[in-house]
N, CA, C and O atoms as CSV, one atom per row, in Angstrom:
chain,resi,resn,atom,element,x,y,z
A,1,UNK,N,N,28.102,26.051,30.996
A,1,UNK,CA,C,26.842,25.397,30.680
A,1,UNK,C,C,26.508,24.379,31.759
A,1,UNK,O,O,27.331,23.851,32.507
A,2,UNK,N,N,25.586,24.233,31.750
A,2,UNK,CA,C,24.691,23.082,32.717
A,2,UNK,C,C,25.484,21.573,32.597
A,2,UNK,O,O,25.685,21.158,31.455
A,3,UNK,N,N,25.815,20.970,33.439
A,3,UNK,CA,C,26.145,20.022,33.097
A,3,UNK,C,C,25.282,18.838,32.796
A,3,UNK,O,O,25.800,17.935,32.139
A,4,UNK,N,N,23.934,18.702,33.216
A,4,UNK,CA,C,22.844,18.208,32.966
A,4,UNK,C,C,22.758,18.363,31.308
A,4,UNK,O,O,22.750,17.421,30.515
A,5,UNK,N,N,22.690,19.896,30.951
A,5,UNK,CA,C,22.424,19.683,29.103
A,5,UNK,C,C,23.663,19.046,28.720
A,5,UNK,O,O,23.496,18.206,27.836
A,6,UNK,N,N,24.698,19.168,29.061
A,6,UNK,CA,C,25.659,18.357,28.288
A,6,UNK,C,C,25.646,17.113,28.000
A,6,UNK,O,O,26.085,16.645,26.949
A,7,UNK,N,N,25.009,16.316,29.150
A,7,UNK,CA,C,25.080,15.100,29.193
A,7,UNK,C,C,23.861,14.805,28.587
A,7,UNK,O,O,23.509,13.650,28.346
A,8,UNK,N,N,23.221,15.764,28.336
A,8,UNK,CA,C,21.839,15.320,27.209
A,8,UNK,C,C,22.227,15.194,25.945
A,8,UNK,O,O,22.116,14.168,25.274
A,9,UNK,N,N,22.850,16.585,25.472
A,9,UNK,CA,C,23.686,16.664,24.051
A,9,UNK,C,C,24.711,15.677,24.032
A,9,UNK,O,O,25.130,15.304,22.937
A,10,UNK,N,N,25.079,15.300,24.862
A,10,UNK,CA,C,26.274,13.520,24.460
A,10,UNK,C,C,25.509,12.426,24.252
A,10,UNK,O,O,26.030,11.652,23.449
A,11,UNK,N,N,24.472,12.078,24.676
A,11,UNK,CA,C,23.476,10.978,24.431
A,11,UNK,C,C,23.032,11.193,23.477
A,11,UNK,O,O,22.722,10.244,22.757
A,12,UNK,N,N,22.772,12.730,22.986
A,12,UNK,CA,C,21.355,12.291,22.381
A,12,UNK,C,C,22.940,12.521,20.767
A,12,UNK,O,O,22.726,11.869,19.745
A,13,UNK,N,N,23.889,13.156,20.797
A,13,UNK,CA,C,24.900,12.860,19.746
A,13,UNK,C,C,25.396,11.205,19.405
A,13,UNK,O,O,25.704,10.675,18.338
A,14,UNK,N,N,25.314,10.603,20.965
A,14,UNK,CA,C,25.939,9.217,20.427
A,14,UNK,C,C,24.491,8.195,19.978
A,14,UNK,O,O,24.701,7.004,19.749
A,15,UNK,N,N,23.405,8.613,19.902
A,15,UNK,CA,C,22.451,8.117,19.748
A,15,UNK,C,C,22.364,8.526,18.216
A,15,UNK,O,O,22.135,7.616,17.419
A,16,UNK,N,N,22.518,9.751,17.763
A,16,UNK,CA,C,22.736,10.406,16.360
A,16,UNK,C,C,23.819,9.803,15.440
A,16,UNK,O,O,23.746,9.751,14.212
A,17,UNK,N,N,24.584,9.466,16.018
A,17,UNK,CA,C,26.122,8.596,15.554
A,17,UNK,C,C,25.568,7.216,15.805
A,17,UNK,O,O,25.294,6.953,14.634
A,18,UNK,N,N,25.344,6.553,16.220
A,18,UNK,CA,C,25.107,5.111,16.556
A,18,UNK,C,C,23.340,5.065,14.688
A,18,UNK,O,O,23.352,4.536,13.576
A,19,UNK,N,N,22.810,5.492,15.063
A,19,UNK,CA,C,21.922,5.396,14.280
A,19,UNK,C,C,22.483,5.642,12.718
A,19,UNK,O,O,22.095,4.944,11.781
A,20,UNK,N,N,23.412,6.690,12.574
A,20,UNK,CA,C,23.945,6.982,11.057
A,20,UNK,C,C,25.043,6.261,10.365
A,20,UNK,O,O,25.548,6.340,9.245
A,21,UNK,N,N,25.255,5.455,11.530
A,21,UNK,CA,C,26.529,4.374,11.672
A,21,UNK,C,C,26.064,2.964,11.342
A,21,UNK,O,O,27.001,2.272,10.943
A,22,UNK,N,N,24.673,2.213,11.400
A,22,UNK,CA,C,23.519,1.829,11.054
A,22,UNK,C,C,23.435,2.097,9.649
A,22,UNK,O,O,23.749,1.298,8.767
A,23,UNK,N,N,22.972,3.322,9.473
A,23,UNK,CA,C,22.574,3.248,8.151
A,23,UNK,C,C,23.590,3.565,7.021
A,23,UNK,O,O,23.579,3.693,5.797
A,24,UNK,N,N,24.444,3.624,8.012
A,24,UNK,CA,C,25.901,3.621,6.488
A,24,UNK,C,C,26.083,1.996,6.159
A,24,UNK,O,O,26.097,1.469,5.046
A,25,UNK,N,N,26.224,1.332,7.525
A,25,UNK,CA,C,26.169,-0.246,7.305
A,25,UNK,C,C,25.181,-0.713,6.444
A,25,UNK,O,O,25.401,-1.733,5.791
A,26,UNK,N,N,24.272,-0.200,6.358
A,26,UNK,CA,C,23.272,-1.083,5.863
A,26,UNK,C,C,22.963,-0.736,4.003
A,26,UNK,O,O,22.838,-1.500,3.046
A,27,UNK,N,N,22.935,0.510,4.105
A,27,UNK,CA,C,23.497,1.330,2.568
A,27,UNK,C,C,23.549,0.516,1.648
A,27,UNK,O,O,22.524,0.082,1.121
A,28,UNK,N,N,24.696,0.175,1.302
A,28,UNK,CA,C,25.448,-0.451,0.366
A,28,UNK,C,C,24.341,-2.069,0.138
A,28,UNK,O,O,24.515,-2.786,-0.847
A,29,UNK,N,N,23.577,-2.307,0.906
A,29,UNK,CA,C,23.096,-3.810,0.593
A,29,UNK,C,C,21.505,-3.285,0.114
A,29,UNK,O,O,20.879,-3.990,-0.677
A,30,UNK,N,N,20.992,-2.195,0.569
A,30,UNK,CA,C,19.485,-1.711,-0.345
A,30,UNK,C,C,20.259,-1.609,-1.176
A,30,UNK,O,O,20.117,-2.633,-1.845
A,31,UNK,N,N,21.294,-0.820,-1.754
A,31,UNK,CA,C,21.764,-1.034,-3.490
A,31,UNK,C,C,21.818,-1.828,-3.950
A,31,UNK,O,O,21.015,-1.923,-4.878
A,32,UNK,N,N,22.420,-2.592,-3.800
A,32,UNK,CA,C,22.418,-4.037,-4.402
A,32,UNK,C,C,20.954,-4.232,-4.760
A,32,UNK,O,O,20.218,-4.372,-5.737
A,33,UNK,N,N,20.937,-4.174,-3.619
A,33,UNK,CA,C,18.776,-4.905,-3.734
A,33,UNK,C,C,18.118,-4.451,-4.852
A,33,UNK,O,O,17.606,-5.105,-5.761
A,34,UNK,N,N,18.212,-2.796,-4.630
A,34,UNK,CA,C,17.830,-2.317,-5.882
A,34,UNK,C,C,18.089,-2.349,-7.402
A,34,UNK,O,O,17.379,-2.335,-8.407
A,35,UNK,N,N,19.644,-2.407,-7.092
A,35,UNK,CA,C,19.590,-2.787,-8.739
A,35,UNK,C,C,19.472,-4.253,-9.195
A,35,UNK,O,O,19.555,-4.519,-10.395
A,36,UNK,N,N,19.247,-5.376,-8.110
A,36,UNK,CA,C,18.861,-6.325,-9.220
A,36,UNK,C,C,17.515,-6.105,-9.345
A,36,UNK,O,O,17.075,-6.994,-10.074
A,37,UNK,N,N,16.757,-5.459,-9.042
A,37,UNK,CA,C,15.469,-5.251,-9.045
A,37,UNK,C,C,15.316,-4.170,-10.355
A,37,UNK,O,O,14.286,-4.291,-11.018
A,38,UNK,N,N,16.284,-3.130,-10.755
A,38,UNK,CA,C,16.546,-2.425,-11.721
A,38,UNK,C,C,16.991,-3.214,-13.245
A,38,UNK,O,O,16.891,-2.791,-14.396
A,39,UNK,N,N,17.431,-4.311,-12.804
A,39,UNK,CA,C,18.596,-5.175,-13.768
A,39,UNK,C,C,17.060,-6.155,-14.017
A,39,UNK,O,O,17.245,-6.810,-15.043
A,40,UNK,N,N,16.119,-6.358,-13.627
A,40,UNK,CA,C,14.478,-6.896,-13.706
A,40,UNK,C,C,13.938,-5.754,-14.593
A,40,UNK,O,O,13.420,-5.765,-15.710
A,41,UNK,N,N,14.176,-4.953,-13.890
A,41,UNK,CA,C,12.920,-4.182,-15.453
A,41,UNK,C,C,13.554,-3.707,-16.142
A,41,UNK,O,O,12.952,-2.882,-16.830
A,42,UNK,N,N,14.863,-3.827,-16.406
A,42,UNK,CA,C,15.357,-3.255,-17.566
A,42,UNK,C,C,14.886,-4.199,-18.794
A,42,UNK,O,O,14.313,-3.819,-19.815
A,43,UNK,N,N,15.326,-5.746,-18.397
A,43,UNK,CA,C,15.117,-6.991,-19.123
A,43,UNK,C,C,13.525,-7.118,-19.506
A,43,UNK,O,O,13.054,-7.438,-20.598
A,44,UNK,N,N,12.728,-6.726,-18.116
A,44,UNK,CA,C,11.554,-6.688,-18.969
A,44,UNK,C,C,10.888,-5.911,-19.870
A,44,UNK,O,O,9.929,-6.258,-20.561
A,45,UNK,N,N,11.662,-4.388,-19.826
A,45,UNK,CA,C,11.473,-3.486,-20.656
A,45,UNK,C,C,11.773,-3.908,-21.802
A,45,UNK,O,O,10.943,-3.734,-22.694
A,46,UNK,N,N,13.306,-4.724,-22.176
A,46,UNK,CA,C,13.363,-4.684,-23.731
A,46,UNK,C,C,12.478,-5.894,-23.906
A,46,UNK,O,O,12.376,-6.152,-25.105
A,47,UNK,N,N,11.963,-6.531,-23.323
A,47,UNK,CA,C,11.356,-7.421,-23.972
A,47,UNK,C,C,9.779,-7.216,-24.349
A,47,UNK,O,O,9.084,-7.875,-25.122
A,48,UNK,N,N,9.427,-6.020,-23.502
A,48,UNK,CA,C,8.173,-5.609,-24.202
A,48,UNK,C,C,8.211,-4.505,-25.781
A,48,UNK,O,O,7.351,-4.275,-26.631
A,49,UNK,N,N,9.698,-4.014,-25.600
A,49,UNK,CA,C,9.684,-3.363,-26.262
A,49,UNK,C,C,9.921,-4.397,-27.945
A,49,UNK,O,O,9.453,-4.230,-29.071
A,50,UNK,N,N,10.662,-5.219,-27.487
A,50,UNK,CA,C,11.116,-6.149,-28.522
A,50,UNK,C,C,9.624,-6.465,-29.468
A,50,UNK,O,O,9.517,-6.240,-30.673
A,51,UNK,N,N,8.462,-7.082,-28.504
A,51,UNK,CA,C,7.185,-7.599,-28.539
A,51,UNK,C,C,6.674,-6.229,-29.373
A,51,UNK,O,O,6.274,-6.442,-30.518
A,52,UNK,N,N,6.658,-5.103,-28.982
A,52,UNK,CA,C,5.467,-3.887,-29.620
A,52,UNK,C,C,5.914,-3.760,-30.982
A,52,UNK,O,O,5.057,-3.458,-31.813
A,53,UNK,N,N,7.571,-4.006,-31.513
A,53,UNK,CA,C,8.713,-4.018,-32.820
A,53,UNK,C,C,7.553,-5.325,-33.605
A,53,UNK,O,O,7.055,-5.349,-34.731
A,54,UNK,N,N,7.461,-6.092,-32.692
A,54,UNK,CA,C,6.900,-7.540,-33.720
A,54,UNK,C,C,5.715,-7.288,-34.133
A,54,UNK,O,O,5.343,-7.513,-35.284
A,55,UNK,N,N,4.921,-6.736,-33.125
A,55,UNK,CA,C,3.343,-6.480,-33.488
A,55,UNK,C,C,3.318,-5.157,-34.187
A,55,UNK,O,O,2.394,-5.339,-34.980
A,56,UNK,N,N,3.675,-4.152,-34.356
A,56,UNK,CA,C,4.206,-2.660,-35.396
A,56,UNK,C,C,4.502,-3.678,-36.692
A,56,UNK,O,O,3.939,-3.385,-37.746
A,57,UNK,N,N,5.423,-4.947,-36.655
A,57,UNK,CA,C,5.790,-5.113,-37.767
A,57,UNK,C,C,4.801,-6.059,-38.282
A,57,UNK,O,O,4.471,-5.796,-39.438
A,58,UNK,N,N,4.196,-7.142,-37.741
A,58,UNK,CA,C,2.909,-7.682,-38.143
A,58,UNK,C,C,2.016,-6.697,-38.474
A,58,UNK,O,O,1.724,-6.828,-39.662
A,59,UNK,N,N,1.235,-5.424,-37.782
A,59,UNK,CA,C,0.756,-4.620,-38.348
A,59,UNK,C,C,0.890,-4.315,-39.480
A,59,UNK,O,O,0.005,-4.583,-40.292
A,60,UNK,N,N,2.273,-3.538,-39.919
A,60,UNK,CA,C,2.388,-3.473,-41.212
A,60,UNK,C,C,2.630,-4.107,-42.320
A,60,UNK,O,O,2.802,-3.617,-43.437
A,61,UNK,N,N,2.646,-5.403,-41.951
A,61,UNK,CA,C,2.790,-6.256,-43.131
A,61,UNK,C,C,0.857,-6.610,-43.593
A,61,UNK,O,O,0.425,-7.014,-44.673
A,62,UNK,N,N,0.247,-6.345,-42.605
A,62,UNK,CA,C,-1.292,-7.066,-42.617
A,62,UNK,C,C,-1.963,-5.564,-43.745
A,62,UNK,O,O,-2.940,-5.518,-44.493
A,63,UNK,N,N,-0.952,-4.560,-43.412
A,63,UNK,CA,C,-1.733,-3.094,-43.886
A,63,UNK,C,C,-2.551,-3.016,-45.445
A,63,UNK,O,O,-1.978,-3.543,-46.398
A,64,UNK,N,N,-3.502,-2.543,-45.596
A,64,UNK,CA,C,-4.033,-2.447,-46.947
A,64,UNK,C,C,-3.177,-1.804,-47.605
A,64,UNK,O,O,-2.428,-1.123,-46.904
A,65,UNK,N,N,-2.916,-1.743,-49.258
A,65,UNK,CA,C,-2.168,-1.096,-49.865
A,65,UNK,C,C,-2.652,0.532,-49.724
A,65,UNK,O,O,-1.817,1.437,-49.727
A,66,UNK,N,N,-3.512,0.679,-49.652
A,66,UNK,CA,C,-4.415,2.182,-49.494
A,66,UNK,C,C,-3.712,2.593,-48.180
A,66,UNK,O,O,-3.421,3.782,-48.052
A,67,UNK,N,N,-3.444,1.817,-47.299
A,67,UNK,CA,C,-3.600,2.341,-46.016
A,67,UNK,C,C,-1.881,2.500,-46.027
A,67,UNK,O,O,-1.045,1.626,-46.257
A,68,UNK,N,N,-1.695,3.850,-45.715
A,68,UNK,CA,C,-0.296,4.128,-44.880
A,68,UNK,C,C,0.475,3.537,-43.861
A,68,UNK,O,O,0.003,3.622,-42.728
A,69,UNK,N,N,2.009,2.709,-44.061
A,69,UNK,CA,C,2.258,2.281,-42.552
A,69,UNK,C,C,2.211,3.556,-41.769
A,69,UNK,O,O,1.440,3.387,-40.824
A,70,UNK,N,N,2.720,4.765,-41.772
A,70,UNK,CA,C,3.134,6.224,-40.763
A,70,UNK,C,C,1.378,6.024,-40.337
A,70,UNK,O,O,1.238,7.000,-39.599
A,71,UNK,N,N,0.420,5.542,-40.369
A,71,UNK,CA,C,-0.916,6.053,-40.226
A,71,UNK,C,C,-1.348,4.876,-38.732
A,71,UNK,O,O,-2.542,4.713,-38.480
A,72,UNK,N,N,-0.213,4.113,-37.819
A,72,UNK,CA,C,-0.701,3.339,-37.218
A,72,UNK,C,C,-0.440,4.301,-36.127
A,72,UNK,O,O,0.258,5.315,-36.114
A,73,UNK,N,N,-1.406,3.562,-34.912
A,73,UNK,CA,C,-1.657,4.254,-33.611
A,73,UNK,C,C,-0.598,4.376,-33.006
A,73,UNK,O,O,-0.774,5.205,-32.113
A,74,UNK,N,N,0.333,4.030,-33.006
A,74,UNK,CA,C,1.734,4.356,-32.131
A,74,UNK,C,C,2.599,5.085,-33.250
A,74,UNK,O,O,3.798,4.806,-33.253
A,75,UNK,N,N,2.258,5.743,-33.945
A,75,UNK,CA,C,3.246,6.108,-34.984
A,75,UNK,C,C,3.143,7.802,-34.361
A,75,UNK,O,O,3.817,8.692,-34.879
């Protein structure tokens, strides 16, 4: 082979290695990132969910006797 392509395919490999070597370093710290950012909406999830439990249950306490609790809009 050419010795010219070789020395292309070694650059352009340690350029391929140098870059994936990068992003293995760096990896592990977007995780992190992400899950406290995951560990955020989880908390805000139950707390909306907690909130829709209170207002379902105010709903049905406000309900006419005629009126069905199974008959509310999220049911």
């Amino acid at each position: 082979m050419n010795p010219e392509i070789l020395a292309l395919l070694y650059i352009a490999a340690v350029i391929g290695a140098l870059i994936i070597a990068i992003l293995w370093f760096l990896m592990p710290l977007a995780v992190f990132g992400i899950k406290r950012r995951l560990d955020e909406l989880l908390r805000l999830e139950r707390l909306q969910l907690e909130n829709l439990r209170l207002l379902r249950q105010h709903l049905v306490d406000e309900a006419t006797p005629n009126e069905p609790p199974n008959q509310l809009p999220f049911d």
